[in-house]
C-alpha positions in Angstrom: 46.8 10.1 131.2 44.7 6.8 131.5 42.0 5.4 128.8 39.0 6.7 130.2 40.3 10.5 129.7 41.6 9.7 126.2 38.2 8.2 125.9 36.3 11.8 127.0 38.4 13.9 125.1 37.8 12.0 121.9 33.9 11.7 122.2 34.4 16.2 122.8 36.5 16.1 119.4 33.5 13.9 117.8 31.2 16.6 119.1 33.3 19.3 117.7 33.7 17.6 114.3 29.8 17.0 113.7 29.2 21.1 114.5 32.3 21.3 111.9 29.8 19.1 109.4 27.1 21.4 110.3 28.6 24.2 109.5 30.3 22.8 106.4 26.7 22.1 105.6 25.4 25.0 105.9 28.2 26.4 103.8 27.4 24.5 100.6 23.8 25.6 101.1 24.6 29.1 101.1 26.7 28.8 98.2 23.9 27.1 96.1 22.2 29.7 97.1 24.6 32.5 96.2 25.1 31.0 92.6 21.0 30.7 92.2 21.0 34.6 93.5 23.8 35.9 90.9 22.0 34.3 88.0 18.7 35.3 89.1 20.7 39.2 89.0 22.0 37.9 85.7 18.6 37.6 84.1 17.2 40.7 85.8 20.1 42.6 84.3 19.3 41.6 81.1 15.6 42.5 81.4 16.4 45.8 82.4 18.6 46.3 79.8 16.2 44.9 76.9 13.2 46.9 78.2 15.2 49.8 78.3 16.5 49.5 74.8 12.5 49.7 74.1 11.8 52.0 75.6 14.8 54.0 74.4 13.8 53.5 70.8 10.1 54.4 71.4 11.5 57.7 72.9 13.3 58.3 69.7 10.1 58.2 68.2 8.4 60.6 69.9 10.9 63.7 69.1 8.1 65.0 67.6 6.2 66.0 70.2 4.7 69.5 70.8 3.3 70.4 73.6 5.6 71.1 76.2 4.2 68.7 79.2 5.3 66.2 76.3 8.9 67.2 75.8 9.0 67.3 79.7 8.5 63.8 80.1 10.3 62.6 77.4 13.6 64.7 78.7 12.6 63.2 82.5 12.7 59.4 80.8 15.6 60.2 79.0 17.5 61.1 82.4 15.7 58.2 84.3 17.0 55.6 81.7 20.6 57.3 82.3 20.4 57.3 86.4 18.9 53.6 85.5 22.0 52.4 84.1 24.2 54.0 86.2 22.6 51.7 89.1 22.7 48.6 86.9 26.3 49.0 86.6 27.0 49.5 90.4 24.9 46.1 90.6 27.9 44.8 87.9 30.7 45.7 90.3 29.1 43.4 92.9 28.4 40.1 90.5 31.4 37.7 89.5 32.8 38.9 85.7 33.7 37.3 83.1 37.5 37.2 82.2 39.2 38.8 79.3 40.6 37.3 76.1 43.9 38.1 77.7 43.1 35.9 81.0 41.5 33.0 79.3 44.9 32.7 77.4 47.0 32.9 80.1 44.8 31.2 83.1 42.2 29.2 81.4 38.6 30.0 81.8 38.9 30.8 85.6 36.8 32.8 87.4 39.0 35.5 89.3 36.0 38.0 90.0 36.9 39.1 94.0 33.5 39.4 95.6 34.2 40.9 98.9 35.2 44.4 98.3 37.9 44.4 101.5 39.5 41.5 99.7 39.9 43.4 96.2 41.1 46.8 98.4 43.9 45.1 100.0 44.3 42.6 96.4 45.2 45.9 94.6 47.3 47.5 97.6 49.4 44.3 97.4 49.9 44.8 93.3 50.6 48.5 94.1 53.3 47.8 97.0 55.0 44.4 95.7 54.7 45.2 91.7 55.2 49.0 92.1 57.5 49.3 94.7 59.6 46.6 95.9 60.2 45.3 92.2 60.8 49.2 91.3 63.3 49.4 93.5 65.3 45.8 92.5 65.2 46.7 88.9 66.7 50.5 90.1 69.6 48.1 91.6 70.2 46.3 89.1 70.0 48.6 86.2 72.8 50.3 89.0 74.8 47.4 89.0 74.9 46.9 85.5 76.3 50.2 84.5 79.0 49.9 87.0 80.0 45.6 85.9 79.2 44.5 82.3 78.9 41.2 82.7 76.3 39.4 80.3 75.0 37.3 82.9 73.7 40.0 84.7 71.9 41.9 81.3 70.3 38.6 81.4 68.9 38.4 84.5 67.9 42.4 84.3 66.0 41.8 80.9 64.5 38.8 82.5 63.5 40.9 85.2 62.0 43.4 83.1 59.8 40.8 80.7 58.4 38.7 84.6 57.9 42.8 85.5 55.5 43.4 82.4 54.3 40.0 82.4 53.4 40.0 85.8 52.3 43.6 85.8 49.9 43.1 82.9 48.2 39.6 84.3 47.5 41.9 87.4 45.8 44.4 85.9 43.6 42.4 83.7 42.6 40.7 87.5 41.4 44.3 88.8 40.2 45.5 85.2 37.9 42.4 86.0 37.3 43.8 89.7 36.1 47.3 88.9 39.6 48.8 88.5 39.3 51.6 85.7 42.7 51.4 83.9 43.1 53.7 80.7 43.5 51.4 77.6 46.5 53.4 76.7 48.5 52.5 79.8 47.4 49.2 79.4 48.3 48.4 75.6 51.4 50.6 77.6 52.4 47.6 79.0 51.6 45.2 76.6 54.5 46.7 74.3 57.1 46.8 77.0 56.6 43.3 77.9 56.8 42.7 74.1 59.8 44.9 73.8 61.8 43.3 76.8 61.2 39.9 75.2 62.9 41.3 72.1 66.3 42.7 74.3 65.8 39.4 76.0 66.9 37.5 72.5 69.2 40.6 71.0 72.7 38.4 70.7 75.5 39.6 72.4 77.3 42.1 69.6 78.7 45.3 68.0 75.2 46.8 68.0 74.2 46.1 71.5 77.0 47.2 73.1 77.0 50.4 71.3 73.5 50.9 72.7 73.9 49.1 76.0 74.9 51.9 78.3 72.2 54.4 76.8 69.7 51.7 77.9 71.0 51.3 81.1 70.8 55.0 82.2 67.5 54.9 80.4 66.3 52.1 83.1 67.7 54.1 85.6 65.9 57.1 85.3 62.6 55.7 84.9 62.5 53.8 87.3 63.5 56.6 89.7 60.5 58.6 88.2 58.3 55.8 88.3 59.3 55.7 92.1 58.4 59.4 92.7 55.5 59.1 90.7 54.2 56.3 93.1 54.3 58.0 95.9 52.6 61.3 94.7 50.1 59.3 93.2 49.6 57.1 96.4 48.8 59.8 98.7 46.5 61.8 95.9 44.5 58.8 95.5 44.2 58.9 99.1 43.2 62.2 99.6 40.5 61.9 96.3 39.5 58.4 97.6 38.3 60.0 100.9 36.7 62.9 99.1 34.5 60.4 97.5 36.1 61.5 93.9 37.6 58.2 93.1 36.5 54.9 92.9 38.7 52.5 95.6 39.7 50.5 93.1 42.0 53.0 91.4 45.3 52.3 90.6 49.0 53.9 90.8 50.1 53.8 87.2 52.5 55.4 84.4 51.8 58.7 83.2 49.8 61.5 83.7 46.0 61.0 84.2 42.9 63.5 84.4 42.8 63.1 88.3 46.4 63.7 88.7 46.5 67.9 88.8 47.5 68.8 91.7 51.1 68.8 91.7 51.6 69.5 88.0 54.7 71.8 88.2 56.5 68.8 89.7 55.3 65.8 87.7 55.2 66.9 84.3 58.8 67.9 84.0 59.8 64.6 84.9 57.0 62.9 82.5 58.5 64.6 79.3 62.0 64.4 80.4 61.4 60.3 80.3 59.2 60.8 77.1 62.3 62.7 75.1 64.4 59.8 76.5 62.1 57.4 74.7 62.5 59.6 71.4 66.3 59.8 71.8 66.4 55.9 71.9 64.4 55.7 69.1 66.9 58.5 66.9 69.6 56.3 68.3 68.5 52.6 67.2 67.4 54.3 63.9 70.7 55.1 63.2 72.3 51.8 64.3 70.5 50.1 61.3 72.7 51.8 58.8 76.0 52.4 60.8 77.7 50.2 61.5 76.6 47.8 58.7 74.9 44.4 59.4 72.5 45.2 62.2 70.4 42.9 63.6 66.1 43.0 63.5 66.3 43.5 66.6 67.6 47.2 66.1 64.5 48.3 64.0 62.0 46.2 66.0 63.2 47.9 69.1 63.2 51.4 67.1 59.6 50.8 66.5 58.6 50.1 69.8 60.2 52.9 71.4 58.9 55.7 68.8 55.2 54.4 69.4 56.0 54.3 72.9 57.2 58.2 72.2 54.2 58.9 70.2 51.0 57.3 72.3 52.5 58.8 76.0 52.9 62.3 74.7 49.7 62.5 72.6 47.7 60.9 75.8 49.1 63.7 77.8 48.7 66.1 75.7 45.1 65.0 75.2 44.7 65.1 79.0 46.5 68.0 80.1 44.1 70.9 77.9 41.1 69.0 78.7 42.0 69.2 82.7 42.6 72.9 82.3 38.6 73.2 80.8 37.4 71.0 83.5 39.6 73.4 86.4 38.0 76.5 84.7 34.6 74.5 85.0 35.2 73.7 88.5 36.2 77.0 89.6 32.7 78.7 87.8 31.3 76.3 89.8 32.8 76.8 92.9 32.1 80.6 92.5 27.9 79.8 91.4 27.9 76.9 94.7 29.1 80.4 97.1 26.7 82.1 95.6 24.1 80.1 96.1 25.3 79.1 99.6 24.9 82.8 100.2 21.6 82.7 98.9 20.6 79.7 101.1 22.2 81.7 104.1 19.6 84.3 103.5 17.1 82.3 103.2 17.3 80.3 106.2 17.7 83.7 107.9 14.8 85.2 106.6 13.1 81.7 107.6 14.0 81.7 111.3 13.1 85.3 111.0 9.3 84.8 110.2 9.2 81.6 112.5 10.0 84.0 115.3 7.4 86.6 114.3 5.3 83.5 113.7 5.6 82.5 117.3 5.2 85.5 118.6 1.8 86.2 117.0 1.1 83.1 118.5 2.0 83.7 121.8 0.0 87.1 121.5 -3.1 85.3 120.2 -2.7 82.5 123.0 -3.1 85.9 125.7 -5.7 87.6 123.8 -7.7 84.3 124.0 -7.0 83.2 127.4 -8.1 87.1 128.1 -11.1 86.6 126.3 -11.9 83.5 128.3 -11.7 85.3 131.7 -13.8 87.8 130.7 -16.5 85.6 129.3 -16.0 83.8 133.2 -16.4 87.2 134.8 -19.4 88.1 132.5 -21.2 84.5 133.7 -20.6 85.5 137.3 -22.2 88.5 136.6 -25.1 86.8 134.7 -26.0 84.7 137.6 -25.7 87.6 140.4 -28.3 89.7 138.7 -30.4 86.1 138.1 -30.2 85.6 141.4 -31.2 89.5 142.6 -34.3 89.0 140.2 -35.4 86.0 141.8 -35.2 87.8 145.6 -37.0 91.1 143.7 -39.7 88.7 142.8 -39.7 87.3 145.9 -39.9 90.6 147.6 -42.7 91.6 145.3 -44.8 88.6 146.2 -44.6 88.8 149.9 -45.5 92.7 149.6 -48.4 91.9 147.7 -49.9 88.7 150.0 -49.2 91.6 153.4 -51.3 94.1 151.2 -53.9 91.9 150.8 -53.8 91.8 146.6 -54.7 88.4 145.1 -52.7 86.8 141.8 -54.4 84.7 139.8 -52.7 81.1 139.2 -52.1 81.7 135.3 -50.3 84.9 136.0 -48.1 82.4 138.4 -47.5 80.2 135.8 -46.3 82.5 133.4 -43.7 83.9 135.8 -42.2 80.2 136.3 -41.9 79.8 133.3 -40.0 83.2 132.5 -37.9 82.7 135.4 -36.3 79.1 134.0 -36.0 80.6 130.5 -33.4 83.4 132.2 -31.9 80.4 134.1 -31.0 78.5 131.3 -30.0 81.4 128.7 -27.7 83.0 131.3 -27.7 86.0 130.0 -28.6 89.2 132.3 -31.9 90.5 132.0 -34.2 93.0 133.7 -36.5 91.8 136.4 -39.7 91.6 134.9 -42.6 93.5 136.0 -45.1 92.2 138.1 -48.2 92.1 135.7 -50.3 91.2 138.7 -54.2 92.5 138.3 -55.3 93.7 141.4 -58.7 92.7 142.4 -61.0 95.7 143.2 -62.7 96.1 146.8 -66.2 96.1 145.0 -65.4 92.8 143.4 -64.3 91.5 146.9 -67.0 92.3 148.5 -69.4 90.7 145.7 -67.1 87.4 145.5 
């Protein structure tokens, strides 16, 4: 290649790099703009939301009204300032948040609001297959290996596995808390107190104590993470199916436990749930008596007692909790169900009924469109009729006059003009009339004779 096409291709790259500045122009401008446009929402938010609380408290103060157009518009405010904040949080979801106490510590003051909502779908599809999956099945391995070798190198790394796992697992879900994720605070303080209570096995010394407890722990880890496996797939595909149904938000997570939207299924999850929740118990029994027998326990033994009872306590009394209230809401659904066929019916009917009178409708229509076009021809016909026996008068008259010039009978030129005049009259009425007489005074021979 000589200079001069080095030259060329160089002055194209220039030209390419100053539509690169353009655009990178453009780019700054937008996102001036953007930031101007989220605090403008900002302050709009706020004025909604301080008007509102007016209006709200005038409302209460008008309870006492009693006529019943009063009450009416009171109730229709009361559900317009619901449906109003309903909207005014879907605007939320779409604005940059502000992070948590929790993130602040851990990242700093950062702003980790996702504000294209493909990019937070496939951020919480990552969490779900790397945090729920791949490091499921590692610590499944591990715990695995670990009942098979007892090597303390390799508790180590497991219990270091399991606090990054919790650590991880709770910096993630503050992140899509922040995105519009809606994550139970249970399951969230959850994992809050297993990242606390792997930090506390992480520092347990190597002893009588831990080895006496050490195999428990180990099937423990191995049969949760086995229903934590199963439980991720159910979960995965019901979200899927309630996600397309429209009855979840997409920004619903996989997590431990049983939820309100996780029903369907029941007689398979919920053995496995309280199996792992006895488990949990039977730790705790186990640790509490390690702290008498034998003597000289370490803290760790009632720390980790603790932790495992409230684990016991908070996962069965949030399923409990959930579980009656999901049967009310399933009898709910199905009265509803049954009043929606009914009315469906009802609408059925209706329409029926509907297309029923447009058809009789149309046909009264159709009918009327005859009657009148029949109507029309007759009124025609009638005309025709009119101007035939218009124009047989005229030739009467005519007829007349001629008879009564041959017969030698004179007509005065008023009794002409009369006549005339009649004669346009029928003309213009068109209406069939009877010739009119001739009125015509006949002048007497006598008179002749004297004229």
């Amino acid at each position: 290649m000589n200079i001069d096409t080095l030259r060329n291709e160089w002055d194209e790259l220039t030209k390419e790099y100053n539509e690169l500045e353009d655009c990178n122009r453009r780019y700054i401008e937008l996102l001036e703009q953007l930031h101007s446009h989220q605090q403008k929402c900002f302050n709009e938010i706020k004025h909604q939301r301080y008007r509102m609380n007016q209006i709200t408290a005038s409302l209460k103060q008008c309870k006492t009204a009693q006529t019943p157009e009063e009450k009416s518009k009171v109730e229709e405010l009361n559900k317009n300032t619901l449906k109003r904040k309903a909207q005014i949080h879907e605007i939320e979801q779409s604005l940059p948040t502000k992070s948590g106490l929790y993130l602040k510590i851990i990242l700093g003051d950062v702003n980790v609001s996702i504000l294209n909502r493909n990019d937070k779908v496939r951020y919480k599809d990552d969490y779900e297959k790397f945090i729920k999956l791949i490091l499921n099945v590692i610590g499944l391995l591990m715990a695995f290996l670990n009942l098979i070798f007892n090597y303390r190198a390799l508790e180590l790394a497991y219990i270091f596995l399991l606090v990054w796992y919790y650590c991880t697992l709770t910096i993630r879900e503050s992140i899509l808390k922040v995105n519009g994720s809606r994550i139970k605070g249970w399951w969230r303080a959850h994992h809050f107190i297993s990242t606390a209570a792997a930090g506390v096995l992480l520092v347990w010394p190597q002893g009588e104590h831990w080895q006496l407890f050490r195999t428990q722990f180990m099937y423990f880890n191995v049969y949760i993470n086995i229903v934590q496996y199963l439980q991720f797939g159910y979960q995965k595909g019901l979200l899927y199916r309630l996600k397309a149904l429209g009855e979840r938000h997409n920004m619903d997570i996989t997590i431990e436990g049983f939820h309100s939207w996780m029903w369907r299924g029941l007689s398979f999850l919920l053995p496995f749930l309280f199996g792992g929740y006895t488990f949990q118990a039977y730790n705790a029994w186990t640790l509490y008596k390690l702290t008498t027998y034998p003597p000289g326990a370490p803290w760790h033994v009632s720390v980790m007692c603790g932790f495992f009872l409230l684990l016991f306590s908070g996962n069965i009394i949030t399923t409990l909790l959930v579980v009656p209230e999901k049967i009310r809401e399933r009898a709910k659904e199905r009265y509803r169900l049954q009043s929606m066929g009914t009315s469906m019916k009802l609408r059925k009917m209706m329409r029926n009924s509907i297309s029923e009178t447009d058809i009789s409708s149309q046909q009264l229509l159709a009918n009327n469109k005859l009657e009148n076009s029949t109507s029309f021809q007759n009124i025609g016909d009638a005309a025709e009729q009119t101007t035939t026996t218009t124009g047989t008068a005229a030739t009467i008259d005519t007829t007349t006059k001629t008879s009564s010039i041959s017969t030698g009978n004179a007509i005065t030129p008023a009794d002409g003009e009369v006549k005339q005049n009649q004669h346009k009259a029928q003309q213009q009425q068109q209406q069939p009339q009877q010739a009119p007489e001739q009125d015509v005074e006949l002048t007497k021979p006598e008179d002749k004779k004297t004229n």
